[in-house]
C-alpha positions in Angstrom: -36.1 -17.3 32.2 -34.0 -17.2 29.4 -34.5 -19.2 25.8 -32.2 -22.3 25.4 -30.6 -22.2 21.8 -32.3 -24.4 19.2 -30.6 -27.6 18.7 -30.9 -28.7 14.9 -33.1 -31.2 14.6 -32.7 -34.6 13.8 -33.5 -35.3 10.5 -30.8 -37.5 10.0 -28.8 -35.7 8.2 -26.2 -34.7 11.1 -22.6 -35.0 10.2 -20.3 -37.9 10.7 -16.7 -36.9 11.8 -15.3 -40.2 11.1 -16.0 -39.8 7.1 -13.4 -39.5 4.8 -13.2 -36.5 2.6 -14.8 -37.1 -1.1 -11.9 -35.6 -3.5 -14.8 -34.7 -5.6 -17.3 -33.3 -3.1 -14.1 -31.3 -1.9 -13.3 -30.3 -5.9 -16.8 -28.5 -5.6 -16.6 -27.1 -2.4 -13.5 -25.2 -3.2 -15.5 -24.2 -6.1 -14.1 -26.0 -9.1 -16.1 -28.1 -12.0 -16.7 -31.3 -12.5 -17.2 -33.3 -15.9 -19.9 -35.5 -16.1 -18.2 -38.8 -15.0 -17.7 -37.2 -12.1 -21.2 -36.7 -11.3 -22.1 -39.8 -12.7 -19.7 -41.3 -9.5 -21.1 -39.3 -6.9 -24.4 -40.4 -8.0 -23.8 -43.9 -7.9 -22.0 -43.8 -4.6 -24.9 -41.6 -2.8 -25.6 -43.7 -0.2 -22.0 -43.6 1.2 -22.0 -39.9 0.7 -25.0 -38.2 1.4 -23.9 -36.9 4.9 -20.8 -35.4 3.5 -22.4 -33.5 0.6 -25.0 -32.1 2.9 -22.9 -30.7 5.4 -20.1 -29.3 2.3 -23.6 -27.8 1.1 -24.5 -26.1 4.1 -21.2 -24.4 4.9 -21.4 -23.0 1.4 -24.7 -21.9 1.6 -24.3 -20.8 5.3 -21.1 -18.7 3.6 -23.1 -16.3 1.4 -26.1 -16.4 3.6 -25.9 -17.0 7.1 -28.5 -19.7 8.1 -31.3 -17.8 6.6 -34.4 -18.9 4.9 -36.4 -16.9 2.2 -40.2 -16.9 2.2 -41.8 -16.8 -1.0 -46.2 -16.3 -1.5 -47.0 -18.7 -3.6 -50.3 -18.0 -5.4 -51.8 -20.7 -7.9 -54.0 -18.8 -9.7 -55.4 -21.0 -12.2 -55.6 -24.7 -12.9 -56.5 -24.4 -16.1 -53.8 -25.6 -19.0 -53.6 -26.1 -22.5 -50.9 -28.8 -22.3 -51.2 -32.8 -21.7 -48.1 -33.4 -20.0 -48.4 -37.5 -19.2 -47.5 -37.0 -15.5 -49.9 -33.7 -14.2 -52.4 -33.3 -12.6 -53.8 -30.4 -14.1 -53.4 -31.4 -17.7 -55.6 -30.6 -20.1 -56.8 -33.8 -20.4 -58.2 -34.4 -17.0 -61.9 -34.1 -16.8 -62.2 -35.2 -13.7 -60.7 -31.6 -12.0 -62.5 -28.9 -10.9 -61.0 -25.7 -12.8 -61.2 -22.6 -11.0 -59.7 -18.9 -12.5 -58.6 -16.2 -9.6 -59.5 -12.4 -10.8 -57.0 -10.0 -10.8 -58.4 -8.4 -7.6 -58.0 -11.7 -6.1 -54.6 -12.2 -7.1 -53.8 -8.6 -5.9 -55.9 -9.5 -2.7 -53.5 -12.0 -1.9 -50.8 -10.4 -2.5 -51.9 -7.5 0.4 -52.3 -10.6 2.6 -49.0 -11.9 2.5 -47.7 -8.3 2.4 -48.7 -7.6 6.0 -47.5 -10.9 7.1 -44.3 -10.3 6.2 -43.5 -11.7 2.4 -41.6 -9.5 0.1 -41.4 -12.0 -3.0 -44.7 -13.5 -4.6 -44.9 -16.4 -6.8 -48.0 -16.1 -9.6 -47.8 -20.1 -10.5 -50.5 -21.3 -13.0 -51.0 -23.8 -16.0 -50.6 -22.1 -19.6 -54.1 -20.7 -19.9 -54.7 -18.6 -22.6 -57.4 -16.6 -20.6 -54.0 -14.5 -18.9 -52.7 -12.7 -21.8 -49.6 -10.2 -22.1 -52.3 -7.7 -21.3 -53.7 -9.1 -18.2 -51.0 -10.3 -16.2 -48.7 -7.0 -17.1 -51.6 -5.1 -15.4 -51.4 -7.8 -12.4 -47.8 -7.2 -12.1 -47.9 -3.2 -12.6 -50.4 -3.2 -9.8 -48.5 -5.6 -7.8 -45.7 -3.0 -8.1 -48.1 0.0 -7.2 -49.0 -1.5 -4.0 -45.7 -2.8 -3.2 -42.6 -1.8 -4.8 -40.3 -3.2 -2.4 -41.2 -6.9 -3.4 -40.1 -8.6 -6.5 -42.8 -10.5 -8.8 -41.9 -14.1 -9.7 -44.4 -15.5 -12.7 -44.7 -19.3 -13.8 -46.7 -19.5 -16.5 -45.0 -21.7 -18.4 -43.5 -21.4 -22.4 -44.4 -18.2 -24.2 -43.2 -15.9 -27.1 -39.9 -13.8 -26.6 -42.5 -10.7 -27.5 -44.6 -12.1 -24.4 -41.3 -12.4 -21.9 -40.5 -9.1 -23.1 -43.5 -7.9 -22.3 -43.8 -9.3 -19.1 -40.3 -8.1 -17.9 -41.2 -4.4 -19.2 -44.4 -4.5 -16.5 -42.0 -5.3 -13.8 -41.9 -8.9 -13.9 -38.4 -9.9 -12.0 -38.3 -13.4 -12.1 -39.7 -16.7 -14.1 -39.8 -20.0 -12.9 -39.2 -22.8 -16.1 -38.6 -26.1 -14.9 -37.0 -27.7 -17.9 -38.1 -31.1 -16.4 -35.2 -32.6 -17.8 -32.7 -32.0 -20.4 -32.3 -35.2 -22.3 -34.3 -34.8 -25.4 -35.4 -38.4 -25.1 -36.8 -38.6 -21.9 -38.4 -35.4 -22.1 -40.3 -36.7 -25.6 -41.4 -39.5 -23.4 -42.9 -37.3 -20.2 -44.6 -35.3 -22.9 -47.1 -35.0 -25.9 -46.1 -34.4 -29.5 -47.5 -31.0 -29.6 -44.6 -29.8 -27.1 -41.0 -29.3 -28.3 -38.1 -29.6 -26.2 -36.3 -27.4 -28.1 -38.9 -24.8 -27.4 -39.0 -25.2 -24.0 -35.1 -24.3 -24.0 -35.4 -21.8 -26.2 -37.9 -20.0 -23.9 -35.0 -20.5 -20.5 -32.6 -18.8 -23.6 -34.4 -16.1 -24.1 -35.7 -15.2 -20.3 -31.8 -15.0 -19.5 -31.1 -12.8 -22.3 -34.4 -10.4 -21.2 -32.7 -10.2 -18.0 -34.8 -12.0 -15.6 -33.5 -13.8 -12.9 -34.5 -17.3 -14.3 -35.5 -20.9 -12.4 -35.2 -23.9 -13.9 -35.4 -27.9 -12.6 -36.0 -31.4 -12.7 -38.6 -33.7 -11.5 -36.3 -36.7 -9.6 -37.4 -40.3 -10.1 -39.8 -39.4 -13.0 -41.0 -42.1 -15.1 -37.7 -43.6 -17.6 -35.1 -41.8 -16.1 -31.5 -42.8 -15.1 -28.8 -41.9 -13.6 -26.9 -40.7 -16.4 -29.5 -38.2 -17.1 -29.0 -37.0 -13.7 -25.3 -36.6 -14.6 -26.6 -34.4 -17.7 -29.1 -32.2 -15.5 -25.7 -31.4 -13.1 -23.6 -30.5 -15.9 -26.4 -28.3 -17.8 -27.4 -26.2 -14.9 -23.5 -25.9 -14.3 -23.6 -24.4 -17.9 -26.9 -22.3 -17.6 -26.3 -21.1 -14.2 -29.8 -20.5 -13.6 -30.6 -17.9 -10.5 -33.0 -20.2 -8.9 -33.2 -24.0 -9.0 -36.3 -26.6 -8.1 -36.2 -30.1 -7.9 -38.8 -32.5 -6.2 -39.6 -36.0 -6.1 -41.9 -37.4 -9.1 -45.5 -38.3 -7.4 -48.1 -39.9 -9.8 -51.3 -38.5 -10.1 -54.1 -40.9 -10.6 -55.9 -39.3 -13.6 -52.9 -39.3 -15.3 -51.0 -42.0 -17.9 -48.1 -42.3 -15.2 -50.7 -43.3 -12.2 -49.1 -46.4 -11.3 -45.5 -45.1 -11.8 -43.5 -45.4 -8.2 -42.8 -42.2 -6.8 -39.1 -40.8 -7.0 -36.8 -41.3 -4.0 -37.1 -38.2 -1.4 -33.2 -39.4 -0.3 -31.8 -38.8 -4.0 -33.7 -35.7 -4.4 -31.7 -34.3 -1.0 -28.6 -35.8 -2.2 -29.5 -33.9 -5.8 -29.9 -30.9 -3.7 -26.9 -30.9 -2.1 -24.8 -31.4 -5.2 -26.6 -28.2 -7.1 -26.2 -26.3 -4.5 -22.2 -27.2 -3.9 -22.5 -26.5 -7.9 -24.3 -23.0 -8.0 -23.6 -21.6 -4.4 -26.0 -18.2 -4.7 -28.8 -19.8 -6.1 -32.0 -19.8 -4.4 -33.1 -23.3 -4.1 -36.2 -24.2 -2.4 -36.8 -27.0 -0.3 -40.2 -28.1 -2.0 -44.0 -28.8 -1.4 -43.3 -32.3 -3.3 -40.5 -32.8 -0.4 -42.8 -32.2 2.4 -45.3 -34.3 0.7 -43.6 -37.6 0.3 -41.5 -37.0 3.3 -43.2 -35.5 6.5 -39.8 -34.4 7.2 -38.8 -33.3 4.1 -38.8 -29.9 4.2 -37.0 -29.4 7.2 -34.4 -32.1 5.9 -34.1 -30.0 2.4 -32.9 -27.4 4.6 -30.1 -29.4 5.7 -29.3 -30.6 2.5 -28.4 -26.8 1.3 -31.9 -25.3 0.6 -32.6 -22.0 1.6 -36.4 -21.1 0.3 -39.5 -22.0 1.4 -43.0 -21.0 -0.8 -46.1 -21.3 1.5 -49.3 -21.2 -0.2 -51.2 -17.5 -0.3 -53.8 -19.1 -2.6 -57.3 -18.8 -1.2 -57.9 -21.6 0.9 -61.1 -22.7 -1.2 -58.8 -23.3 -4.0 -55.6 -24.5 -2.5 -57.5 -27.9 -3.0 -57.6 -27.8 -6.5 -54.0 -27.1 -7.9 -53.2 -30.7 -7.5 -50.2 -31.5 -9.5 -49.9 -34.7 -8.1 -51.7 -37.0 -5.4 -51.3 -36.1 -1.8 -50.2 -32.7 -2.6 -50.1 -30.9 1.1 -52.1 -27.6 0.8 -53.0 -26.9 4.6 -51.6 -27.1 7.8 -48.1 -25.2 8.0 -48.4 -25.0 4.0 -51.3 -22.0 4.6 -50.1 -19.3 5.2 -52.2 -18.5 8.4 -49.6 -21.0 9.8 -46.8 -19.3 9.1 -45.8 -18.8 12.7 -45.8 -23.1 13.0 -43.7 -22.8 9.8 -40.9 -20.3 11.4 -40.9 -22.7 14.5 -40.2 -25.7 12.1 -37.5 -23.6 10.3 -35.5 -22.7 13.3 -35.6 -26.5 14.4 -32.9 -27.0 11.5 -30.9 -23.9 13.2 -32.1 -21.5 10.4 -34.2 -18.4 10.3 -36.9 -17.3 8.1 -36.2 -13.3 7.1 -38.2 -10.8 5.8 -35.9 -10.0 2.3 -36.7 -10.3 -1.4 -32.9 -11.9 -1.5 -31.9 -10.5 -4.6 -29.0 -11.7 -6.7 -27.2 -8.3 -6.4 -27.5 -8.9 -2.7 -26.2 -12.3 -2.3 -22.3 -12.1 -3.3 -19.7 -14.6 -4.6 
């Protein structure tokens, strides 16, 4: 007996054919840019428009991809940082965590693991620990490279010195992950200590664009002091720094942290948010997040109908997988291990997508 097709699944983001077209939602969709006021609108009127911007999203998406979704091994490989940033759960600060330190081998381990199970892009996340220097991580990457030179290496490691980037790029480092975390100088002095500089944190996305990696930035959505006019401003800049890879999540307080008894950003916004970077960047990659799936059981599946088209299992060892909590609640089994990869490709093709086995590199994706 043959397969019925998957039906998308209801995630309430199926389209309403009695809307009326959004001049502005249609501005972006035939690829044109819009000021900041304009943003500022779309914002404000979210609620009326969330259906339209996720379905504009999707066709665009849908355009330079098909329906398909990239897998990326994630592998948090220390939880040990240098920084206090007010709203993490891995900052410096907290003596309550358990710290933990993967070896090379381990990392390398991993990265055979998710090899045979079909990844092609791996994700080396971890707090700015001085114990990985230039040295260290270039020989993680060059034998990362030697095992598998048909994957690309993705590091997030946070802010380091052009010499380090350089470095990093030169051992075959393809891609860096920055989240900016916002891009008012204001708010950003407020979600962090004095010892960290916004301007150095942009200087850093400057200078990974001009080494020639394909960069990531985002924004945390809802965090602690933000409006909706520095939602405008995060629009506009990644219009301007056209990024290759954008992630944005929902703000979740930790409770070691200053922000504990902040509410949580809103999982409908960050959709919405979603929708309107990907109608502004079409090839990006943009990855319907952990933080998503965490405040909304749904919420991966739904980012996928809002215009995301990555997903990052974890390839961390489970015993640690625990331990990397950013934030409270942070889903780190289940379909977010990758032994339940399989459950995860059923969940996927519920939104009428397909995970792929691809590195989905820039050159590949077209205009």
């Amino acid at each position: 007996m043959s397969e019925e097709p998957q039906k998308p699944l209801d995630t309430g983001m199926a389209p309403n054919p009695e809307m009326a077209p959004d001049p502005r939602l249609e501005r972006l969709y035939r690829g044109e840019k819009l000021q900041r006021e304009d943003y500022l609108e779309l914002i404000r009127s979210r609620d009326d428009l969330r259906k339209e911007a996720s379905i504009l999203a999707c066709r665009v998406r849908d355009r330079i991809y098909g329906r398909q979704v990239f897998v990326r091994g994630l592998i948090e490989f220390t939880n040990h940082c240098r920084n206090n940033c007010h709203y993490c759960g891995i900052r410096a600060d907290n003596k309550k965590l358990s710290r933990y330190r993967l070896a090379p081998a381990e990392i390398e381990d991993c990265t055979d693991a998710g090899y045979k199970l079909g990844f092609r892009t791996f994700v080396l996340q971890g707090g700015e620990d001085p114990y990985y220097t230039d040295e260290v991580l270039s020989g993680i990457v060059r034998e990362i490279k030697r095992r598998h030179p048909d994957c690309a290496v993705t590091l997030s490691v946070g802010e380091r010195s052009v010499e380090s980037y350089r470095k990093l790029r030169e051992a075959g480092t393809d891609r860096y992950l920055l989240r900016h975390e916002t891009v008012n100088k204001r708010h950003y002095e407020k979600l962090h200590p004095k010892a960290m500089s916004y301007d150095n944190r942009m200087r850093c996305l400057k200078e990974l664009k001009e080494l020639g990696y394909q960069v990531g930035a985002g924004f945390m959505v809802g965090s602690p002091g933000q409006t909706d006019d520095d939602l405008a401003d995060e629009l506009v800049f990644l219009g301007e720094l056209s990024p290759e890879m954008v992630g944005i999540g929902p703000f979740i307080p930790h409770k070691d942290t200053p922000y504990r008894d902040e509410p949580a950003g809103s999982a409908e916004l960050t959709l919405f948010l979603l929708s309107l970077i990907r109608l502004t960047l079409p090839t990006a990659l943009i990855p319907a997040t952990t933080a998503l799936g965490t405040i909304d059981p749904l919420g991966r599946e739904k980012g996928i109908e809002a215009g995301a088209n990555v997903l990052m299992p974890n390839l961390s060892p489970a015993e640690v997988r625990g331990k990397y909590m950013l934030y409270d609640n942070k889903i780190c089994t289940g379909d977010e291990a990758a032994q339940a990869i399989s459950r995860l490709k059923e969940r996927v093709r519920k939104t009428g997508c397909e995970i792929v086995e691809s590195r989905g590199d820039h050159k590949d994706w077209g205009e």
